[in-house]
C-alpha positions in Angstrom: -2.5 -14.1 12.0 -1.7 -10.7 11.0 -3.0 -7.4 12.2 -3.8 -5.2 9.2 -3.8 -1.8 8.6 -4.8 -1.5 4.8 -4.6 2.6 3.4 -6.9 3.2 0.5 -5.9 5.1 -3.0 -6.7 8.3 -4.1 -10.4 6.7 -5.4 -11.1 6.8 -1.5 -12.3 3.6 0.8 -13.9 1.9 -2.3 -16.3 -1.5 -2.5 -13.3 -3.0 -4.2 -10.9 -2.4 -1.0 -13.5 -3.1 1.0 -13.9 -6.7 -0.8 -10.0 -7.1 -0.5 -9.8 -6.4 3.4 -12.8 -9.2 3.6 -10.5 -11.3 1.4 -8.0 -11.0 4.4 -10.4 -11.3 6.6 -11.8 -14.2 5.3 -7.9 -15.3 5.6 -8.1 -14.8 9.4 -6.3 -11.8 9.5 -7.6 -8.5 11.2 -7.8 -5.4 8.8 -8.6 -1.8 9.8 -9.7 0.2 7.2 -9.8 4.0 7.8 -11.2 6.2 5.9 -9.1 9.4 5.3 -11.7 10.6 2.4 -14.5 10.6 5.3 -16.7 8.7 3.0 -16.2 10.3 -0.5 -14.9 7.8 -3.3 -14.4 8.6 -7.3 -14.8 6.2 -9.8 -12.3 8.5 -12.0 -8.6 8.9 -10.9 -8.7 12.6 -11.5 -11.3 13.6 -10.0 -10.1 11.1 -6.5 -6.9 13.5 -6.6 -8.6 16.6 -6.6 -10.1 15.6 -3.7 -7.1 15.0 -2.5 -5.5 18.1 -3.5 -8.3 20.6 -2.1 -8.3 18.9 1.2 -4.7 18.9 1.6 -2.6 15.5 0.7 -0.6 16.2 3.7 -4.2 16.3 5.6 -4.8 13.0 3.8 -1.8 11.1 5.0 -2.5 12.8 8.5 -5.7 10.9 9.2 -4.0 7.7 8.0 -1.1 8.1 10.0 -3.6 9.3 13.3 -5.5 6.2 12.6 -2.6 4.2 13.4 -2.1 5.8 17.2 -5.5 4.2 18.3 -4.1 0.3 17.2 -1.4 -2.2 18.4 2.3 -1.1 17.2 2.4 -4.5 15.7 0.8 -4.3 12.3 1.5 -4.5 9.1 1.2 -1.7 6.8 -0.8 -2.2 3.4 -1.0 1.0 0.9 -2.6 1.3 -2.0 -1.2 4.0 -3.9 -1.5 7.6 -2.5 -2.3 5.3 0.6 1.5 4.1 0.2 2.8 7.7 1.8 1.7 6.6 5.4 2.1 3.7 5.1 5.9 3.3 3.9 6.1 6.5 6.6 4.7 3.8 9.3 6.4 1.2 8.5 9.7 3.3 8.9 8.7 5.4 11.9 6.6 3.6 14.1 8.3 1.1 16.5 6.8 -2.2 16.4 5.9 -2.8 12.4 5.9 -6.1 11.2 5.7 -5.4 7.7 4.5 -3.4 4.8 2.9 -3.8 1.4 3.5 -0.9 -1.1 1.5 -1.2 -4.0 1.3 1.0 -7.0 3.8 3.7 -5.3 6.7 3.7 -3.5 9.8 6.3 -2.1 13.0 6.4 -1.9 14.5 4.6 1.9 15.5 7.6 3.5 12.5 9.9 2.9 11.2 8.9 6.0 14.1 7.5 8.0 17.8 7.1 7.2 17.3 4.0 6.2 14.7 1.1 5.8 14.6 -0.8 9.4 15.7 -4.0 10.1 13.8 -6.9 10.4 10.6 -5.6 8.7 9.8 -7.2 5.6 8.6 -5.3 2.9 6.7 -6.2 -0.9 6.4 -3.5 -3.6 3.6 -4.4 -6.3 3.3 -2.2 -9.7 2.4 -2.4 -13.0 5.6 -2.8 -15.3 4.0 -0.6 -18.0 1.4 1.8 -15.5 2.9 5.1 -16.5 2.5 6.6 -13.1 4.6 4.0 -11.3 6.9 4.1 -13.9 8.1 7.0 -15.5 7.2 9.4 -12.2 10.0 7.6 -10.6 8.4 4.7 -8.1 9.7 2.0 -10.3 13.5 3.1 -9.4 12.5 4.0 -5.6 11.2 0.2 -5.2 14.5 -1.2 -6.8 16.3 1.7 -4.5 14.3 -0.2 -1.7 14.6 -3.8 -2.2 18.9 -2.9 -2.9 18.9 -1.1 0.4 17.4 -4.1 2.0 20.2 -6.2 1.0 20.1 -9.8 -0.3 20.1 -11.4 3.4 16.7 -9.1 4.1 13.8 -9.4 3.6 12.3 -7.4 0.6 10.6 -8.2 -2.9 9.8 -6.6 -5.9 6.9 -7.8 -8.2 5.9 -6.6 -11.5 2.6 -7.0 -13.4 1.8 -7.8 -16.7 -0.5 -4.5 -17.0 -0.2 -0.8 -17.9 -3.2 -0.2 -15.2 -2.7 1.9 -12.1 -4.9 0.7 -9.5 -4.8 -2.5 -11.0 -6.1 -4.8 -7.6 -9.3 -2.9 -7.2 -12.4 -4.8 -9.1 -14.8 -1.8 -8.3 -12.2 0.7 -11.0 -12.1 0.6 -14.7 -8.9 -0.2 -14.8 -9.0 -3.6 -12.6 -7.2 -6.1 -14.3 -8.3 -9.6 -12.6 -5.4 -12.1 -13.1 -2.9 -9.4 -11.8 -5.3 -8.5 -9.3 -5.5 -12.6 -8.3 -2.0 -13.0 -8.4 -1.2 -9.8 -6.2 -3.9 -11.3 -3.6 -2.0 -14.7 -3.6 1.5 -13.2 -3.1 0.0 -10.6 -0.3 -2.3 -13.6 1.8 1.4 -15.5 1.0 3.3 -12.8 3.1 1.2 -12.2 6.1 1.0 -15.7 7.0 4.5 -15.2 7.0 5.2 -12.2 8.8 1.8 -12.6 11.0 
């Protein structure tokens, strides 16, 4: 089984991440789930970034990235968009990764490391019509990724039927529930691969 380290969006630690690091729980997997909002969640995108913005995103990814220090190198990295900074930054950095799950963001290989390490696997999840993952430029980073990665490597790309953002959480809005299944199957899928 895998050891977890799941990085919440910029809606903070909410009851619907929560609910999906039970899900992976319930899998047999352990999950650690920091909090780097110390306890504040927004139900509205916005308002989650200006949060984000008056603390410090650089601050934000901080505490995710100090959470790491205190567990086992061996995990896998899970991010759920502004969580997918340090987490993609972990998974790159820290020795000892087993694998990463990008979901709703991603960057370019090199913007943490000159190139994405061998033998970690990696998924990227998004919305094929969410406007943030698309037109501000994760879309092409994710294909710059999984290209990097090579055909004999092991990386995938998946694309959801949905324009929403932070389509996986059910506690948003915006959840949409069969992509949010579906991402769920293919993520349990991959860490009783890689665990």
């Amino acid at each position: 089984m895998a050891d977890v380290l799941l990085l919440h969006h910029a809606h903070g630690l909410t009851e619907g991440l929560l609910g999906f690091a039970g899900t992976l729980r319930d899998a047999g997997h352990t999950v650690h789930a920091p909090d780097s909002y110390e306890g504040h969640t927004f139900g509205d995108l916005v308002d989650g970034l200006s949060y984000a913005e008056r603390v410090g995103f650089g601050t934000v990814a901080g505490r995710a990235v100090d959470a790491a220090q205190a567990l086992p190198a061996e995990l896998v990295y899970v991010g759920f968009s502004l969580g997918v900074m340090p987490a993609q930054q972990l998974a790159q950095t820290r020795e000892g990764a087993r694998g990463a799950v990008l979901v709703g963001s991603c960057v370019g290989p090199t913007e943490f490391a000159p190139r994405w390490p061998d033998g970690v696997p990696v998924q990227v999840h998004g919305g094929e019509r969410d406007e943030i993952f698309v037109e501000e430029g994760d879309l092409d980073a994710a294909r710059e990724l999984v290209a990097s990665v090579g055909p004999d490597g092991d990386a995938e790309l998946f694309l959801y039927d949905t324009d929403a953002h932070n389509f996986a959480d059910p506690s948003l809005d915006e959840h949409d529930e069969a992509a949010a299944a579906l991402l769920t199957e293919r993520v349990l899928a991959f860490l009783a691969r890689v665990g």
